[in-house]
C-alpha positions, 0 to 999 in steps of 0.5 A: 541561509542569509538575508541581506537586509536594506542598510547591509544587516544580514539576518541569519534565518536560522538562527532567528527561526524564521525559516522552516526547516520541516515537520517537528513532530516525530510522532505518526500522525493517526487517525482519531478512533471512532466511536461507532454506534451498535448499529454502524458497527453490527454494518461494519462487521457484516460487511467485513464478513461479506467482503472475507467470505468473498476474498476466499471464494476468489481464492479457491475459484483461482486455484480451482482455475489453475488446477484445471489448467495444469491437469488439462496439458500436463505437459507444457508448463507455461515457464520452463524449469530452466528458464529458457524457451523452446521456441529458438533454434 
């Protein structure tokens, strides 16, 4: 990209380096590992075993709920097999 400068010098920001062309490092940028004391990290876990615990009881009251909906009427399923409602003439 040129620049016209006064007195007509054109200036090629490029090749000057004056013009930032984006990100030269490759690499991801990571978060610094933290170093947690006994005590934060005996939280963390028991946090991480609570919120595990709750992620599989949601699970199974899902799946609980949707046995019980399929065995209350068998006989409608909420998708047909074919892909096309019955509801149009």
């Amino acid at each position: 990209m040129p620049l016209l400068l006064s007195g007509g010098t054109v200036l090629n920001l490029h090749a000057t380096g004056l013009l930032h062309t984006g990100m030269t490092d490759s690499s991801p940028k990571t978060q610094p590992e933290q170093r947690l004391s006994a005590q934060a990290q005996a939280a963390r876990d028991d946090r991480m075993a609570r919120q595990a615990a709750a992620l599989r009881a949601n699970l199974r009251r899902r799946k609980e709920q949707a046995r019980s909906r399929q065995d209350a009427d068998p006989g409608s399923d909420p998708i047909p097999p074919n892909g096309v409602s019955k509801t149009c003439p």
